[in-house]
FIMISE-942643 format. One record per residue: residue in three letters; z, y, x of N, C-alpha, C, CB in turn. Coordinates in Angstrom, 2 decimals. Glycine has a CB too. Layout:
<rs>
+-----+---------+---------+---------+---------+---------+---------+---------+---------+---------+---------+---------+---------+
|   r |     npz |     npy |     npx |    capz |    capy |    capx |     cpz |     cpy |     cpx |    cbpz |    cbpy |    cbpx |
+-----+---------+---------+---------+---------+---------+---------+---------+---------+---------+---------+---------+---------+
| ala |       Z |       Y |       X |       Z |       Y |       X |       Z |       Y |       X |       Z |       Y |       X |
...
+-----+---------+---------+---------+---------+---------+---------+---------+---------+---------+---------+---------+---------+
</rs>
This chain:
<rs>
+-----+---------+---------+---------+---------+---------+---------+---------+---------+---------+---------+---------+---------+
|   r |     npz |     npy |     npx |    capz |    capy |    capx |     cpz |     cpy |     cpx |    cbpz |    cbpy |    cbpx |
+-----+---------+---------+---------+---------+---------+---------+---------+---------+---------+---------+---------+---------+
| unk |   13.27 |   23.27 |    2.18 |   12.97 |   23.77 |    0.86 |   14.20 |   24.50 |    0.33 |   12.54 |   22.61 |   -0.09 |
| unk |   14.04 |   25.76 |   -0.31 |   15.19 |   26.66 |   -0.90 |   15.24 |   26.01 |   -2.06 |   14.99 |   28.28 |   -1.07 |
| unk |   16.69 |   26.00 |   -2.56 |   17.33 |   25.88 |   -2.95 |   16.31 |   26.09 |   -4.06 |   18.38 |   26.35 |   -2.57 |
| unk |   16.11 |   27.11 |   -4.89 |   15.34 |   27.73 |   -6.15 |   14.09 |   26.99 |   -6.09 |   15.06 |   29.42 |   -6.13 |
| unk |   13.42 |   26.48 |   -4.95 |   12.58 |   25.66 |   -4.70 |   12.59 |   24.27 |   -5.47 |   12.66 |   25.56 |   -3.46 |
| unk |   13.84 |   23.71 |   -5.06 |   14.12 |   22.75 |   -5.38 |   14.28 |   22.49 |   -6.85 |   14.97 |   22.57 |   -4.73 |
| unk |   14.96 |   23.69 |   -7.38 |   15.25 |   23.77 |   -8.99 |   14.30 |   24.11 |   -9.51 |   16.22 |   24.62 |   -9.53 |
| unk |   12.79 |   24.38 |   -8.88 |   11.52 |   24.43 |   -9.56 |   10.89 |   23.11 |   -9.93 |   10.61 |   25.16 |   -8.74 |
| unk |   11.04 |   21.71 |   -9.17 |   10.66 |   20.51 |   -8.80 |   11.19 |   19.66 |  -10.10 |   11.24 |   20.10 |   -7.32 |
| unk |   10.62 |   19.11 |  -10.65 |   11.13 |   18.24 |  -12.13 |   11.04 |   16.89 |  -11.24 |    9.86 |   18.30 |  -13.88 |
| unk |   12.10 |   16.42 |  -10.14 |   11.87 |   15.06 |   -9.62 |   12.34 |   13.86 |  -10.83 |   12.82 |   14.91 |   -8.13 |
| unk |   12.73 |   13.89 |  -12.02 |   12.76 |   13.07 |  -12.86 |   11.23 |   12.77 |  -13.35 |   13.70 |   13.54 |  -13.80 |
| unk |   10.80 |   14.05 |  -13.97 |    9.14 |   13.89 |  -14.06 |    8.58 |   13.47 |  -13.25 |    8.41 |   14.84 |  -14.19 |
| unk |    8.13 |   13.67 |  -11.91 |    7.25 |   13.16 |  -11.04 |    7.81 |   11.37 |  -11.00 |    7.35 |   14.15 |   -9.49 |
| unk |    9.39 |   11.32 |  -11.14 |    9.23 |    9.35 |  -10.77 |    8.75 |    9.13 |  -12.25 |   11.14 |    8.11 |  -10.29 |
| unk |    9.07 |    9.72 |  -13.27 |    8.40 |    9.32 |  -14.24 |    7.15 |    8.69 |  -14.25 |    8.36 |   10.13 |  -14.83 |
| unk |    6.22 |    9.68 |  -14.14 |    4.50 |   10.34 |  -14.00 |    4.25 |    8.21 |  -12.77 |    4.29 |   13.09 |  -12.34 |
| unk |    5.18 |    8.45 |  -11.63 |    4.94 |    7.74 |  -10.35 |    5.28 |    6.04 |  -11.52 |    6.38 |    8.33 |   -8.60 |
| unk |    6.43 |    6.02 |  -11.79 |    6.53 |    4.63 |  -12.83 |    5.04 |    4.52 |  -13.52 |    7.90 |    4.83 |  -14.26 |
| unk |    4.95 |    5.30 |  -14.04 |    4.08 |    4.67 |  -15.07 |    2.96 |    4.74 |  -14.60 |    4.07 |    5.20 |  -16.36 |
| unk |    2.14 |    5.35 |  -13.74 |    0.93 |    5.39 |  -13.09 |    1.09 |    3.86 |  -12.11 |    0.76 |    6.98 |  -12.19 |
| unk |    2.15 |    3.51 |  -11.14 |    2.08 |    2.21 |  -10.96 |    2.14 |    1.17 |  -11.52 |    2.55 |    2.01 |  -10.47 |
| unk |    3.09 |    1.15 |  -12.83 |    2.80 |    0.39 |  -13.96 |    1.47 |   -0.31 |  -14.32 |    3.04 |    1.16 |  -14.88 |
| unk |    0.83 |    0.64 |  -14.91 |   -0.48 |    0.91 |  -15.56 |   -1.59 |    0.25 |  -14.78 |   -0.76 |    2.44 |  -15.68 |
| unk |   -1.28 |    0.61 |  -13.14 |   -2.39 |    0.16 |  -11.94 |   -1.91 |   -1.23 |  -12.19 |   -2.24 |    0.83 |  -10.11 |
| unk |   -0.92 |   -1.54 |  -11.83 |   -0.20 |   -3.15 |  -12.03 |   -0.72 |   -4.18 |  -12.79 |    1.10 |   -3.13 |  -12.64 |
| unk |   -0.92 |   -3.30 |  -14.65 |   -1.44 |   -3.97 |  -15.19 |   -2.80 |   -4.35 |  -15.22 |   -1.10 |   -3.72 |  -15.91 |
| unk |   -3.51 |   -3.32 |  -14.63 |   -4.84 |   -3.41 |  -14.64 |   -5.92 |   -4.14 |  -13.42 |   -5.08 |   -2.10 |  -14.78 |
| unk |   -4.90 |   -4.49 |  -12.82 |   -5.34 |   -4.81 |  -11.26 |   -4.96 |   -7.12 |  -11.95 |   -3.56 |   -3.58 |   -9.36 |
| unk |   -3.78 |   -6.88 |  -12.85 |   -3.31 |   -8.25 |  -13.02 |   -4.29 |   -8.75 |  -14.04 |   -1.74 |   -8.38 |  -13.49 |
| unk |   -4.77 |   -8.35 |  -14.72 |   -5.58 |   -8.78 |  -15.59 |   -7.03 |   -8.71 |  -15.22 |   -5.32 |   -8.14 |  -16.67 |
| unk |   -7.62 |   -8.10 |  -14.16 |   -8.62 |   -8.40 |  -13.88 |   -8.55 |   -9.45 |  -12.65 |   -9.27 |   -7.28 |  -13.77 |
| unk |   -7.28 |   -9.72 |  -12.10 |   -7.13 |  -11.12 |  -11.18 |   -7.23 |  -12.61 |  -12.50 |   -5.12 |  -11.04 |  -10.16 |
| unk |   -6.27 |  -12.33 |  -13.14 |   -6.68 |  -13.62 |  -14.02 |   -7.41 |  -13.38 |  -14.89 |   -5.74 |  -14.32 |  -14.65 |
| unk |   -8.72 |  -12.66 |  -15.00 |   -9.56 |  -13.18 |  -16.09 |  -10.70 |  -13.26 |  -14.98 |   -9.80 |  -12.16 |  -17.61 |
| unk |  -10.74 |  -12.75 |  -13.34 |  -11.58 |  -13.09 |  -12.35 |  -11.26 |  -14.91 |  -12.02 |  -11.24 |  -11.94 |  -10.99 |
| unk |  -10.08 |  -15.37 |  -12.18 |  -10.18 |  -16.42 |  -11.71 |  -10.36 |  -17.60 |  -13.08 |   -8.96 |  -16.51 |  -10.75 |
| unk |  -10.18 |  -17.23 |  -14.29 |  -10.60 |  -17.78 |  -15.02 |  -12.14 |  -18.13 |  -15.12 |  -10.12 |  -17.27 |  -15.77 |
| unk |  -12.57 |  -17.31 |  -15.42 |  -14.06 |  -17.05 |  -15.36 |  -15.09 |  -17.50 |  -13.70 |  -14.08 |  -15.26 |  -15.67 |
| unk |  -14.08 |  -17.63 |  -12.49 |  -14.48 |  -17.88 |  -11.81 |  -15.53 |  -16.85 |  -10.80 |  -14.70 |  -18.76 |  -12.36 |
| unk |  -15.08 |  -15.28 |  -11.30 |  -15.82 |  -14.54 |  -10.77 |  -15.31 |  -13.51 |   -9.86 |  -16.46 |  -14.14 |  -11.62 |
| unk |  -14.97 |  -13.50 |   -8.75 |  -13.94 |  -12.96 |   -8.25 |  -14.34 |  -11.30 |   -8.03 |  -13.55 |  -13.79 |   -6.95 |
| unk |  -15.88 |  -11.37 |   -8.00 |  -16.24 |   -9.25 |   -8.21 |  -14.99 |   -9.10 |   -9.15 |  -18.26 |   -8.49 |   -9.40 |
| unk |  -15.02 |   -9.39 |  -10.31 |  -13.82 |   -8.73 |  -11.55 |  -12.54 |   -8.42 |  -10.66 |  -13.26 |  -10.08 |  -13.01 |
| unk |  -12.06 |   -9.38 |   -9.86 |  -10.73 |   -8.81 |   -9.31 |  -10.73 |   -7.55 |   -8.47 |  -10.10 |   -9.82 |   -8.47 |
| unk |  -12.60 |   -7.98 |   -7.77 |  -12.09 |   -6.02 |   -6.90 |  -12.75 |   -4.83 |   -7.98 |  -13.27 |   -5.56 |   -4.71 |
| unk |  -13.30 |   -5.37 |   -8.98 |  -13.49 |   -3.89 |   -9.53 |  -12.24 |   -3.66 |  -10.64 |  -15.16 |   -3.70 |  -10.35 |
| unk |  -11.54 |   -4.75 |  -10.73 |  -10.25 |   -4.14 |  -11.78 |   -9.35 |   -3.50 |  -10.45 |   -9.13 |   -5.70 |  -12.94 |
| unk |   -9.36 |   -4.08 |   -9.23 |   -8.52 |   -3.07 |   -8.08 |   -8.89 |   -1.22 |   -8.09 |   -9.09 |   -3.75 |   -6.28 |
| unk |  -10.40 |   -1.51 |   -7.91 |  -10.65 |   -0.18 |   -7.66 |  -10.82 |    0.63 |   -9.04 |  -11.87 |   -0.08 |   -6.76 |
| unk |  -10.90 |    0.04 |   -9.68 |  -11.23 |    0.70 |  -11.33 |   -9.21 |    1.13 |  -11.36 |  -12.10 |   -1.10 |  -13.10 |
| unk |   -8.17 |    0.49 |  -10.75 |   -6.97 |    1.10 |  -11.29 |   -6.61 |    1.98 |   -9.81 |   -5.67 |   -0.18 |  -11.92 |
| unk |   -7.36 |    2.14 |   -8.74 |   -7.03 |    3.23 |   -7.78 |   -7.73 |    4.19 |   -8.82 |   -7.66 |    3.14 |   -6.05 |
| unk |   -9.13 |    4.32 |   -9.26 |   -9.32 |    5.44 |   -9.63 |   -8.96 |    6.15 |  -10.92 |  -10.31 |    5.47 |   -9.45 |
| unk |   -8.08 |    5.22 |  -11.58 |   -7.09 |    5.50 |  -12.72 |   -5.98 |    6.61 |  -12.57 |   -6.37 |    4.24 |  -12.99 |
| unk |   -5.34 |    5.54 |  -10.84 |   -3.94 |    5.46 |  -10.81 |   -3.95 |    6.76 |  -10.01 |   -3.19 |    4.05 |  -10.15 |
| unk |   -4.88 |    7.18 |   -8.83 |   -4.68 |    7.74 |   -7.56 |   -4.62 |    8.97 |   -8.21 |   -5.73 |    7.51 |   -6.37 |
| unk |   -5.95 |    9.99 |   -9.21 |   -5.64 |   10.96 |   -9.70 |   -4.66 |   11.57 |  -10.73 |   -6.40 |   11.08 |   -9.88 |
| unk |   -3.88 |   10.89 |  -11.26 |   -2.73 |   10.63 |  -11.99 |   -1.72 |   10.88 |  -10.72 |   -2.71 |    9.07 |  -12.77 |
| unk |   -1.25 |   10.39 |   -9.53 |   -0.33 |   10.59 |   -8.35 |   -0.72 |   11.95 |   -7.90 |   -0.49 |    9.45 |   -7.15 |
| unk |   -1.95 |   12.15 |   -7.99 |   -2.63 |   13.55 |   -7.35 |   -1.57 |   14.78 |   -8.07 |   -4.62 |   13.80 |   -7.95 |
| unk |   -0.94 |   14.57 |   -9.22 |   -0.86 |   15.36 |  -10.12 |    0.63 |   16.33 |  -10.17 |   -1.14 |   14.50 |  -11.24 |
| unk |    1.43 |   15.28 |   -8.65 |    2.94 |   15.45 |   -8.42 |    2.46 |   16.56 |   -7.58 |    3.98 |   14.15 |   -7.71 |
| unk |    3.61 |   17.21 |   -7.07 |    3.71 |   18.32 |   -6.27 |    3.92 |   17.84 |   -4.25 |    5.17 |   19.19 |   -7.07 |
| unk |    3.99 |   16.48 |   -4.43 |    4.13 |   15.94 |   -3.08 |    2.85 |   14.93 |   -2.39 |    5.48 |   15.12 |   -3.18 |
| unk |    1.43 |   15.65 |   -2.93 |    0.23 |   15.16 |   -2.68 |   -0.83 |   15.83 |   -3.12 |    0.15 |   14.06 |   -3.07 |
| unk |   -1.87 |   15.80 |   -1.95 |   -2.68 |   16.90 |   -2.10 |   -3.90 |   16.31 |   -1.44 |   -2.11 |   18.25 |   -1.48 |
| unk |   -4.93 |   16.84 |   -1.84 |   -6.13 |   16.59 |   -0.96 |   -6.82 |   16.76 |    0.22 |   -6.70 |   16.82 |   -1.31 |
| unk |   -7.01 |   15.71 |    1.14 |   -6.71 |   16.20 |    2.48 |   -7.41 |   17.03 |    3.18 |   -6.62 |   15.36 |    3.21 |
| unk |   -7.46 |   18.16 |    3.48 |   -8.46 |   18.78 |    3.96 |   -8.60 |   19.24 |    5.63 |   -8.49 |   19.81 |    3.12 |
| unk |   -9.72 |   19.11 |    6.03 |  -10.11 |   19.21 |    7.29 |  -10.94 |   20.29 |    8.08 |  -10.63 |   18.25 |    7.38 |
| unk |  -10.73 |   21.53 |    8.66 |  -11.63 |   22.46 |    9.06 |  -12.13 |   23.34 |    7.73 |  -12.79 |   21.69 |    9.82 |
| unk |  -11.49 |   23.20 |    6.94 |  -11.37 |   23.85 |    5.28 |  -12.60 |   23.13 |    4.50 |  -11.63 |   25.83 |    5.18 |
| unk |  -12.71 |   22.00 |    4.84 |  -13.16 |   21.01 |    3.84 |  -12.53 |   19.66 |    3.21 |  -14.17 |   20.64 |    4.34 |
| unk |  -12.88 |   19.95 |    2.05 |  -11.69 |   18.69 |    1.72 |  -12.38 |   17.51 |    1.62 |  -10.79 |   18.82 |    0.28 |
| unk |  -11.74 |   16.32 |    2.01 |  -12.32 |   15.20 |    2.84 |  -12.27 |   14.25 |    1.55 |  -11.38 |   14.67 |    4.37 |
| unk |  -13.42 |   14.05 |    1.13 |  -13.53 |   13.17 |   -0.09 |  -12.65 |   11.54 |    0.34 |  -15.45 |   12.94 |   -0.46 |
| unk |  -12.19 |   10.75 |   -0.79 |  -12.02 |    9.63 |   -0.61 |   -9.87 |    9.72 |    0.32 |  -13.70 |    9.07 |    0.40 |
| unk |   -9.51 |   11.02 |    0.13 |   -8.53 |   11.25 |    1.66 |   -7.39 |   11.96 |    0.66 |   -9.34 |   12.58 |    3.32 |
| unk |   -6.08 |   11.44 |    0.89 |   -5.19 |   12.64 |    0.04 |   -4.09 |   12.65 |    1.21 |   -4.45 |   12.16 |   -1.85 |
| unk |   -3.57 |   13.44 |    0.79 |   -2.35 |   13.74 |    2.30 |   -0.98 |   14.40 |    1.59 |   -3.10 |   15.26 |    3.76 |
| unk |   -0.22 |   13.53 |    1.93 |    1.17 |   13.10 |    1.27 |    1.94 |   13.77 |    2.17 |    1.57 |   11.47 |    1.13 |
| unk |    2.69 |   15.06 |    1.57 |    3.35 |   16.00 |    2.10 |    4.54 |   15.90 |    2.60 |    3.40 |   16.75 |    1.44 |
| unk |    5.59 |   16.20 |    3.09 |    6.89 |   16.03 |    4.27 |    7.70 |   15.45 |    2.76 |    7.75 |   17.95 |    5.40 |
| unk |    7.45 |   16.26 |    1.77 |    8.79 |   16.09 |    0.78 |    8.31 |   14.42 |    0.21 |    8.90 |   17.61 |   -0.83 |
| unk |    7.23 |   14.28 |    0.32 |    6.54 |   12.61 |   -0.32 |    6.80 |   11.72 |    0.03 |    5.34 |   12.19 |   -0.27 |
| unk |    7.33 |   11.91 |    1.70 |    7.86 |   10.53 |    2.30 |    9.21 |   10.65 |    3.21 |    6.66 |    9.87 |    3.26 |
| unk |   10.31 |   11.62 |    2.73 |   11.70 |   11.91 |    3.36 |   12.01 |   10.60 |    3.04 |   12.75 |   13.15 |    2.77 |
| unk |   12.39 |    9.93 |    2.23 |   13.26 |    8.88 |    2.01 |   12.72 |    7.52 |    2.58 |   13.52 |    8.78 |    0.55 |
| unk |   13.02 |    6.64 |    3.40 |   12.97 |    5.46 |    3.54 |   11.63 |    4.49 |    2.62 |   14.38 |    5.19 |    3.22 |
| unk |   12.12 |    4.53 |    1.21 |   11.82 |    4.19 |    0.01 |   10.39 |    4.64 |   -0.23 |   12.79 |    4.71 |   -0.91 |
| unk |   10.55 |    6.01 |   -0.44 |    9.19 |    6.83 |   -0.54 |    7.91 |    6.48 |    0.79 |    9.72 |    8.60 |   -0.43 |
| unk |    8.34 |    6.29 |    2.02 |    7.51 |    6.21 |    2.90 |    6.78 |    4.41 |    2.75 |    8.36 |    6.69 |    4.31 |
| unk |    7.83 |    3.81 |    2.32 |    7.62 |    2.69 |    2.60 |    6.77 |    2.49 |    1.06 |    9.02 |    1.82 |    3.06 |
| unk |    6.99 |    3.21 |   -0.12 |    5.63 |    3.11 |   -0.92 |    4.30 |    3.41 |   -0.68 |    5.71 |    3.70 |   -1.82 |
| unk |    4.00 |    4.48 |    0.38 |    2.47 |    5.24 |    0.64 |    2.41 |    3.91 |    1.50 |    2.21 |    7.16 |    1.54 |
| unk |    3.03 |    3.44 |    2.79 |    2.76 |    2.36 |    3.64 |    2.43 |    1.44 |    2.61 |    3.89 |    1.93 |    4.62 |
| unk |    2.68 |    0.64 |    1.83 |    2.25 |   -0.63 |    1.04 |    1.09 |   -0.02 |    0.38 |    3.39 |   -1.32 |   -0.05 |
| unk |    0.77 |    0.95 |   -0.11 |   -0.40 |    1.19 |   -1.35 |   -1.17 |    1.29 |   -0.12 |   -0.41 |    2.67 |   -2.68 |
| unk |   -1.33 |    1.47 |    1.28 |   -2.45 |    1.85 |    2.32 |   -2.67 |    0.43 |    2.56 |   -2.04 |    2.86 |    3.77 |
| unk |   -1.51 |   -0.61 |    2.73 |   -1.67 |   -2.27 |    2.94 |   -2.83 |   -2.54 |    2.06 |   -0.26 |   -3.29 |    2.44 |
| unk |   -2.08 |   -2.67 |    0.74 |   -2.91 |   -2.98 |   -0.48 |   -4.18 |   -2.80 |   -0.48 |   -2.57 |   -2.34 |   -1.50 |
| unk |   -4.70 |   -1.77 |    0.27 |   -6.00 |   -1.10 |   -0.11 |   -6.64 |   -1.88 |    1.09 |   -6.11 |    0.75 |   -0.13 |
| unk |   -6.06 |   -1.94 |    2.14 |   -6.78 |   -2.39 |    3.47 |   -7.98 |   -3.26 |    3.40 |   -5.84 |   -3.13 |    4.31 |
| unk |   -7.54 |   -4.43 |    3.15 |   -8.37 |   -5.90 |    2.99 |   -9.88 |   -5.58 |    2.31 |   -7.40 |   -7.10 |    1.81 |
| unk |   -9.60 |   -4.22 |    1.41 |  -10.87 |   -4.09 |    0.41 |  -11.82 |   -2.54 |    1.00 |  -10.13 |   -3.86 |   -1.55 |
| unk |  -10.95 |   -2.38 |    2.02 |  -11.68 |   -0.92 |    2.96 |  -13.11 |   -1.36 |    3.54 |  -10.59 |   -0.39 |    4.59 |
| unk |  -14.12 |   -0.95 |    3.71 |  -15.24 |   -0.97 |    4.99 |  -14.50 |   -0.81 |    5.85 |  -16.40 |    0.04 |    5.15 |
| unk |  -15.15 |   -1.56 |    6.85 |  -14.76 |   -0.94 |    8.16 |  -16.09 |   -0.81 |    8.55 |  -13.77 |   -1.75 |    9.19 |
| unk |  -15.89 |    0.63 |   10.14 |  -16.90 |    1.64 |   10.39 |  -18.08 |    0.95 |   11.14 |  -16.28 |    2.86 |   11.22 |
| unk |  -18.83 |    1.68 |   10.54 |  -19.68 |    1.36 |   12.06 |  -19.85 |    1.19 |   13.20 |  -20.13 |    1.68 |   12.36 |
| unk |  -20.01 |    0.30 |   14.23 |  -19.85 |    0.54 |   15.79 |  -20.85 |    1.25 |   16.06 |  -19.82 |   -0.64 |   16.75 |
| unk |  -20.26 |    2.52 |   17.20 |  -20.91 |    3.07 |   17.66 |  -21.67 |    2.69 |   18.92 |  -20.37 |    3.86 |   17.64 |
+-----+---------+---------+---------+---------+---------+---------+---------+---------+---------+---------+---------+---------+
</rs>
């Protein structure tokens, strides 16, 4: 990335935008765990999960280091694809790796063919 490139990039904004969009998921994912286990209803915990991916994920969409993944020039619903500059650092890679953990347990898995 050039230089002028770089001085186009507001990386204070984007960890900004990235804090508070994980924040926000944090909170919303914690409060539907304890009012699922209060209540004794554990649906509440996966729809406060997926109710703060679909909060949190288009809000991340919004940085300059994630994009929608596209395939044969269709873009692949449900798919975003996290660009070279999204996961240079150690830190950064090892955040997309945990939010893909996170999500795992609550994925389908495919059909056998």
């Amino acid at each position: 990335m050039s230089k002028e490139e770089k001085d186009k990039v507001d990386i204070k904004g984007i960890a900004t935008v990235f804090n508070n969009v994980m924040f926000g998921m944090a909170l919303i994912y914690d409060y539907g765990y304890f009012i699922s286990h209060k209540l004794k209803k554990p649906t509440i915990e996966n729809i406060s999960f997926f109710g703060a991916i679909l909060i949190g994920i288009p809000k991340a969409v919004e940085n300059n280091f994630v994009v929608p993944m596209e395939m044969s020039g269709k873009t692949m619903k449900g798919y975003i694809f996290v660009t070279e500059e999204g996961h240079k650092s150690n830190k950064d890679l090892s955040y997309w790796i945990q939010l893909c953990l996170d999500f795992n347990p609550f994925a389908k898995s495919s059909k056998k063919k």
